[in-house]
N, CA, C and O of each residue as an XYZ file, in Angstrom:
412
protein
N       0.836     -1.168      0.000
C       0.000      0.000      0.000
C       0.888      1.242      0.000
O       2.050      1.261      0.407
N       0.069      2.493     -0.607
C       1.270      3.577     -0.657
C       1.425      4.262      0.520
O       1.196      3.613      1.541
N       1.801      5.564      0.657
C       2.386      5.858      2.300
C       0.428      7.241      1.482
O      -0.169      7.546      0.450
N       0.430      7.411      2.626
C      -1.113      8.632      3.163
C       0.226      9.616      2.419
O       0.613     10.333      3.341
N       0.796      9.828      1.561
C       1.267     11.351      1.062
C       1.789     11.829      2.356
O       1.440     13.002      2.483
N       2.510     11.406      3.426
C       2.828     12.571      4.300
C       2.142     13.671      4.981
O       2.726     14.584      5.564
N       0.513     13.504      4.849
C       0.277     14.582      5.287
C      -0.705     13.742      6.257
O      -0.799     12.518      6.165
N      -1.425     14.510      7.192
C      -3.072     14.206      7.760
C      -3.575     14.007      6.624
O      -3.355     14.744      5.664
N      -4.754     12.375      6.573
C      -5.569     12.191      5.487
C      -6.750     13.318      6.126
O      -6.580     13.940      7.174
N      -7.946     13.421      5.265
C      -9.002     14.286      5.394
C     -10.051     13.174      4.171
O      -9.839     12.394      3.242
N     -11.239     13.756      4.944
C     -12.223     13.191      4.090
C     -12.363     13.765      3.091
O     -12.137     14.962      2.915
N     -12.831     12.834      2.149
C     -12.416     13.658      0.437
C     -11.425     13.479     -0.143
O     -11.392     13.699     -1.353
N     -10.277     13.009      0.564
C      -9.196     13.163      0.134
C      -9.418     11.802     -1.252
O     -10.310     10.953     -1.273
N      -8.417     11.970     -2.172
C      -8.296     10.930     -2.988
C      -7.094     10.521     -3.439
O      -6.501     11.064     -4.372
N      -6.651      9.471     -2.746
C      -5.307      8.569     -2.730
C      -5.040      7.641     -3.631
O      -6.072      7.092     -4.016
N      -4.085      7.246     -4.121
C      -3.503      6.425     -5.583
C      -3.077      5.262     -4.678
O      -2.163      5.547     -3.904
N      -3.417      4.365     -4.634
C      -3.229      2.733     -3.862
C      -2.175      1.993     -4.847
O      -2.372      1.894     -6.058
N      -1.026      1.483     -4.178
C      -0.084      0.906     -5.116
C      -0.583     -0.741     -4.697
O      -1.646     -0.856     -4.087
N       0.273     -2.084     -5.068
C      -0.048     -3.452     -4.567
C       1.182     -3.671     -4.203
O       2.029     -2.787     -4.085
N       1.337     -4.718     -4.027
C       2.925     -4.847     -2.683
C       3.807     -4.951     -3.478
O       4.905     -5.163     -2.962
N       3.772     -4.842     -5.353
C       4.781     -4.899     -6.576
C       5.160     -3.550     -6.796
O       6.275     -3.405     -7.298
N       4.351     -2.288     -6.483
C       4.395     -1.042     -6.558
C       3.471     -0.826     -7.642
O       3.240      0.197     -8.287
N       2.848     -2.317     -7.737
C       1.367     -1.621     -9.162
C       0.674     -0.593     -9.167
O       0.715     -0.473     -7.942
N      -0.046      0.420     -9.542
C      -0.821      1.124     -9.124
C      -2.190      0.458     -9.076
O      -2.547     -0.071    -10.129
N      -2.957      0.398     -8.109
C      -3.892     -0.411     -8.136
C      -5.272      0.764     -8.729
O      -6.153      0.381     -9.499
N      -5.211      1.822     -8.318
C      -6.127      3.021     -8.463
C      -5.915      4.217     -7.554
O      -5.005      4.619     -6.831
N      -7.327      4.681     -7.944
C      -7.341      5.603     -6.748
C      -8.710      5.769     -5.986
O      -9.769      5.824     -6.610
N      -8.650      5.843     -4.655
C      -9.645      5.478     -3.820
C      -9.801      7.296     -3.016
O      -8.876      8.092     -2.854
N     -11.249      7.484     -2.660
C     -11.675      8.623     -1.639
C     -11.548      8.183     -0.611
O     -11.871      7.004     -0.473
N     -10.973      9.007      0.673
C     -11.483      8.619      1.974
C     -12.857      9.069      2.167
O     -13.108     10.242      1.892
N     -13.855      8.248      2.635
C     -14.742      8.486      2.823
C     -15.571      8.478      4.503
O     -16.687      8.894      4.816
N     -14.110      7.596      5.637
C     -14.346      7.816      7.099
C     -13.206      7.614      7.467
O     -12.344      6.899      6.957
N     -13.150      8.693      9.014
C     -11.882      8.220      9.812
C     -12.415      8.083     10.818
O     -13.238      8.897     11.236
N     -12.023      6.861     11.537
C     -12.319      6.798     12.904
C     -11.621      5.829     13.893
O     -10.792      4.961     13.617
N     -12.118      6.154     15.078
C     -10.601      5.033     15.925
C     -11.704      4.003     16.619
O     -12.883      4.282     16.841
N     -11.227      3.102     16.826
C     -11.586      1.589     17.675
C     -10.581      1.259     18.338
O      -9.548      0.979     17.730
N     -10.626      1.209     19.684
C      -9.917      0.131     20.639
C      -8.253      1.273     20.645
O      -7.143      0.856     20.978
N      -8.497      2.380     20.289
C      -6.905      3.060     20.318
C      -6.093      3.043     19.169
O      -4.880      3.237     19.247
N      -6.684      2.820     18.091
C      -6.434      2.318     16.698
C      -7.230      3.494     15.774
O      -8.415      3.801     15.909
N      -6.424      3.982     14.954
C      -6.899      5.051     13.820
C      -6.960      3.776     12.701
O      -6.220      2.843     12.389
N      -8.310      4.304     12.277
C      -8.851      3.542     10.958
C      -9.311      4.480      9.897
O      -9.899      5.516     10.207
N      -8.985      4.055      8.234
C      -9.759      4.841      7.000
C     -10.017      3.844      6.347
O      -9.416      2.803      6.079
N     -11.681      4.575      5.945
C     -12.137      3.701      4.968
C     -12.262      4.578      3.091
O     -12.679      5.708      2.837
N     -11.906      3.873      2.445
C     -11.667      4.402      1.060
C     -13.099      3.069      0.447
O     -13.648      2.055      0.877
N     -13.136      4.124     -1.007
C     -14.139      3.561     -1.721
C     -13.547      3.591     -3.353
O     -12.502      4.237     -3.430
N     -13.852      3.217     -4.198
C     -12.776      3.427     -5.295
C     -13.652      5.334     -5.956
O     -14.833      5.680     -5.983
N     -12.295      6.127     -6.387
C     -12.767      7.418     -6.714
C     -13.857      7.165     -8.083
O     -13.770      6.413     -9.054
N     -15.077      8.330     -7.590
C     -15.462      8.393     -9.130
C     -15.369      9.587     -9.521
O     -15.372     10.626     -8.860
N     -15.234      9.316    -11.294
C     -15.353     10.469    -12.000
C     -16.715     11.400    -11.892
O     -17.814     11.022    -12.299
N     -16.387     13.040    -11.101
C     -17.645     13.386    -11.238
C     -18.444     13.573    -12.133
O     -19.669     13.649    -12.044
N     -17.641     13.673    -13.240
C     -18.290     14.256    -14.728
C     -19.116     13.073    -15.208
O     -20.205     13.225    -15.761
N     -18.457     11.674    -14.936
C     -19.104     10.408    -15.554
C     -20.338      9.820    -14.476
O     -21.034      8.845    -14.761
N     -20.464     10.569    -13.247
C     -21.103      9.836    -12.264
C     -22.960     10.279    -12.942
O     -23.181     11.490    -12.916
N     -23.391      9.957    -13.139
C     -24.720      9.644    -13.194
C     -26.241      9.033    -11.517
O     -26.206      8.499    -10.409
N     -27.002      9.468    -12.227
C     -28.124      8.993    -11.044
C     -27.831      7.611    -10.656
O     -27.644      7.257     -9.492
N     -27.788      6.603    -12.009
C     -27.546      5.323    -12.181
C     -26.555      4.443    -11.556
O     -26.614      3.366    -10.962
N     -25.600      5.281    -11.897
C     -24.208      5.152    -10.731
C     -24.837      4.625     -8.928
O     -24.922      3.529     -8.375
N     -25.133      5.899     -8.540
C     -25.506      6.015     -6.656
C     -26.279      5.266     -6.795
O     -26.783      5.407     -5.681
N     -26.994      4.353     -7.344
C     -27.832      3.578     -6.561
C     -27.127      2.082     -6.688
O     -27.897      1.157     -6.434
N     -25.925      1.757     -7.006
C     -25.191      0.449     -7.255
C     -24.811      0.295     -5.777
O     -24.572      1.345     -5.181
N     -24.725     -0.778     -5.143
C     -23.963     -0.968     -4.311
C     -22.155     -0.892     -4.093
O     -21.625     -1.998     -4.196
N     -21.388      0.049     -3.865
C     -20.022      0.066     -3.299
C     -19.550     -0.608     -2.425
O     -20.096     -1.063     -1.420
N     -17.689     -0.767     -3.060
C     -17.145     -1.815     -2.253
C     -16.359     -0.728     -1.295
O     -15.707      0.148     -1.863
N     -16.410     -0.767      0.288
C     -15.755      0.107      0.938
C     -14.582     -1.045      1.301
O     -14.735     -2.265      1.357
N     -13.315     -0.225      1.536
C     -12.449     -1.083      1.884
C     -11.885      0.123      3.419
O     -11.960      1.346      3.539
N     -11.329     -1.008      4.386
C     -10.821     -0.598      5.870
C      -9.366     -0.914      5.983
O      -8.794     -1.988      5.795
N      -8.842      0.367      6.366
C      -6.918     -0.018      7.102
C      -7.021      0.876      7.773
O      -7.560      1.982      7.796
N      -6.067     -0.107      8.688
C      -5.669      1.244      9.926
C      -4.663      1.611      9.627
O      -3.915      1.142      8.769
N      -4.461      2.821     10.540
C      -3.754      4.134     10.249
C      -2.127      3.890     11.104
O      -2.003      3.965     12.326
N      -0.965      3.585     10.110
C       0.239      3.245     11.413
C       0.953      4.168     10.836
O       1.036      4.082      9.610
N       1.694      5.343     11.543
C       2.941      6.153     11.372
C       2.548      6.688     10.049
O       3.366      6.645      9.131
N       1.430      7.164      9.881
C       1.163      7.487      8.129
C       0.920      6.796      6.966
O       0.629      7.188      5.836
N       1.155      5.271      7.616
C       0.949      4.302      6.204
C      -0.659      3.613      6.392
O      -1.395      3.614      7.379
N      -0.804      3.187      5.375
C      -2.205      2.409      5.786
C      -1.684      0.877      5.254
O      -0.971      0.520      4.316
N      -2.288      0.276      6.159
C      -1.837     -0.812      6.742
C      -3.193     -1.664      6.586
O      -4.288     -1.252      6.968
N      -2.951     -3.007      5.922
C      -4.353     -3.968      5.780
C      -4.458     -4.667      7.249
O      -3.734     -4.952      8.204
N      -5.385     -4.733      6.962
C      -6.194     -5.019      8.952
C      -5.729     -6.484      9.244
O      -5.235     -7.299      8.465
N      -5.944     -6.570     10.230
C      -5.301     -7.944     10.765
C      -6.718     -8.635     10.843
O      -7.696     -8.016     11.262
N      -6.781     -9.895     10.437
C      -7.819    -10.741     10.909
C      -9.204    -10.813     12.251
O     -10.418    -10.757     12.442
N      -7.970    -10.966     12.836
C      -8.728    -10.395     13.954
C      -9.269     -9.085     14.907
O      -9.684     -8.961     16.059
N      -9.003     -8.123     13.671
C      -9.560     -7.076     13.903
C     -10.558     -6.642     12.961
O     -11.193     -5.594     13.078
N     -10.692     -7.535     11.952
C     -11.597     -6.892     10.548
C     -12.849     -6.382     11.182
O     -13.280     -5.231     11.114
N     -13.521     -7.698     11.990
C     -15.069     -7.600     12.196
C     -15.314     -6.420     12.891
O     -16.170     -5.640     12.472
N     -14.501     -6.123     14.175
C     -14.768     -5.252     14.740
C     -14.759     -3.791     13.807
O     -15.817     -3.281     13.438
N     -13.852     -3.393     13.590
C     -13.744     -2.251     12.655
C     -14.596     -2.312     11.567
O     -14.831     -1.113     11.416
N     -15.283     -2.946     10.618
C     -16.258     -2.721     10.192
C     -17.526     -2.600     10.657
O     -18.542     -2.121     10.153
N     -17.325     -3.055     11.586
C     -18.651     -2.761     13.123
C     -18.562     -1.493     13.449
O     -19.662     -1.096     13.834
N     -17.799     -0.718     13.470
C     -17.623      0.841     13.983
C     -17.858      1.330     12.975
O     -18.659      2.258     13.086
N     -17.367      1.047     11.539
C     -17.856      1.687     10.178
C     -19.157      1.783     10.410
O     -19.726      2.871     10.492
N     -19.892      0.365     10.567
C     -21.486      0.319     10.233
C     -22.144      1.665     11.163
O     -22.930      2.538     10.793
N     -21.547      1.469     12.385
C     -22.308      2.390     13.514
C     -22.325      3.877     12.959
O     -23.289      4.642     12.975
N     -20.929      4.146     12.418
C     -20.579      5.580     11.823
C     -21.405      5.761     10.231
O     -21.579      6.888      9.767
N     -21.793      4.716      9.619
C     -22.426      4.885      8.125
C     -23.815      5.186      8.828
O     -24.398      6.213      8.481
N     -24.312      4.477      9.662
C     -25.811      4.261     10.328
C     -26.448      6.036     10.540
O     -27.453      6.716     10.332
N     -25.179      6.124     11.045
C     -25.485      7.898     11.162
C     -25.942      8.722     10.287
O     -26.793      9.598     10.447
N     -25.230      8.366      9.134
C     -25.297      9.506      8.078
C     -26.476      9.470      7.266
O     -26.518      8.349      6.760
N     -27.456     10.162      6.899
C     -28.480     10.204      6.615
C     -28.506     10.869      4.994
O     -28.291     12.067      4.809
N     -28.796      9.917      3.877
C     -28.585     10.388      2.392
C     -29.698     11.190      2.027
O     -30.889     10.907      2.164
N     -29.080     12.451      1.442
C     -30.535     13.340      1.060
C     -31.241     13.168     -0.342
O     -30.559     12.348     -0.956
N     -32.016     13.466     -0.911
C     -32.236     13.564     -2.076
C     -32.324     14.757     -2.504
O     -32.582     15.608     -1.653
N     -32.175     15.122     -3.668
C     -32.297     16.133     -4.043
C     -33.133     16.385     -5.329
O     -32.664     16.224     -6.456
N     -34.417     16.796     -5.075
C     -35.546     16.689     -5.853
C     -35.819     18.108     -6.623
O     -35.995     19.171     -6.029
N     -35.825     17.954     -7.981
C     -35.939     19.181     -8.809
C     -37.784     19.762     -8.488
O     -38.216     20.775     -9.037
């Protein structure tokens, strides 16, 4: 995985994901940060093009993906931490309430 750019991630942000060859795998939004158990976690979604995004688009189901946060790198979760941390995702998605926006 690549290093968070050196800086504080931020939501919105949109990061270029390498694979452990230095492939570029894409580029993903952060779309949550949050901590469990003393542990900084981000979850990324793959980026979309706004220009190409359509109505049709938002209603597909997305793949969110979770790493925690070590010394700036993001780091794939350990086994035995997956469930939980996507358990804190769910609680933190549960929150957010999608609007519509009706002409």
């Amino acid at each position: 995985m690549s290093e968070a750019d050196n800086k504080e991630l931020e939501l919105g942000d949109v990061i270029t994901l390498d694979d452990e060859n230095g492939e570029v795998i894409g580029d993903f939004e952060v779309i949550a940060l949050f901590e469990s158990n003393n542990k900084q976690y981000v979850a990324l979604t793959a980026a979309q093009d706004e220009e190409s995004e359509t109505e049709e688009d938002t209603e597909e189901e997305i793949d969110i993906f979770v790493f925690s946060l070590q010394d700036g790198e993001l780091v794939p979760l350990e086994e035995s931490e997956e469930a939980e941390a996507y358990a804190k995702l769910d609680e933190l998605l549960e929150d957010i309430e999608l609007v519509s926006h009706e002409k």
